[in-house]
C-alpha positions in Angstrom: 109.7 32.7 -26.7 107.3 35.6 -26.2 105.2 35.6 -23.0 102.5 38.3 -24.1 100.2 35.0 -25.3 100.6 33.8 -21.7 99.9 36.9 -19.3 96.6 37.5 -22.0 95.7 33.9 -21.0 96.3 34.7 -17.7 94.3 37.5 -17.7 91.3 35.9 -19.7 91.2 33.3 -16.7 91.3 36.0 -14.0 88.5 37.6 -15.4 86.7 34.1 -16.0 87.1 33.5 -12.6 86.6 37.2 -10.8 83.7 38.1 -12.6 81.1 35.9 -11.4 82.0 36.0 -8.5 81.9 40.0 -8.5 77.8 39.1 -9.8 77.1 37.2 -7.3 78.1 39.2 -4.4 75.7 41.9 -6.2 72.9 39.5 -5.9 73.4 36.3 -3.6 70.4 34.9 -5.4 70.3 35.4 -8.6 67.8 33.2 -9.7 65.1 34.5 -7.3 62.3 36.3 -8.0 62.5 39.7 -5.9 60.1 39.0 -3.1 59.4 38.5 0.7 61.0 35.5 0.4 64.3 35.8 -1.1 64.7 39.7 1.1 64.3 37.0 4.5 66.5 34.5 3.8 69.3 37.2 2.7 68.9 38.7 5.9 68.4 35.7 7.9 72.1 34.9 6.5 73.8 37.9 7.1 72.7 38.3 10.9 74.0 34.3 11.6 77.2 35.3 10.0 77.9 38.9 11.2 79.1 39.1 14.8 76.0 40.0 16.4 73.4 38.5 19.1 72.2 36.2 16.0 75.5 35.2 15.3 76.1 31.5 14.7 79.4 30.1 14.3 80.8 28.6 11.9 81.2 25.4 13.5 77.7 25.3 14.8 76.3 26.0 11.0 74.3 23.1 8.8 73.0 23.1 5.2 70.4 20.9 3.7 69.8 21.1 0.4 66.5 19.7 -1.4 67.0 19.6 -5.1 63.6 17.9 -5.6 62.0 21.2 -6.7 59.4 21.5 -3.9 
């Protein structure tokens, strides 16, 4: 049985996978207007999770998410 239909497969679903993710770390928030807004919270993230004096670990970290729109 040939294997060249698998490894393509394999390949397709790499690249499904690595790609988007490879556009997102380009732009962590892609759906953002370029602003004040969007340049602060970027930054805001990578000093609380970059060794640093506004360093916050990872156990000491919360999210809260409002899908409401506002």
């Amino acid at each position: 049985m040939p294997r060249r239909p698998l490894r393509s497969g394999l390949a397709a679903l790499v690249a499904a996978v690595l790609l988007p993710a490879l556009a997102w770390a380009q732009d962590a928030l892609p759906s953002w207007n370029d602003g004040p807004a969007k340049q602060a919270i970027v930054a805001y993230v990578a000093e609380a999770t970059t060794p640093g004096p506004a360093f916050v670990p990872a156990a000491e970290r919360i999210a809260v998410f409002d899908n409401d729109g506002t």
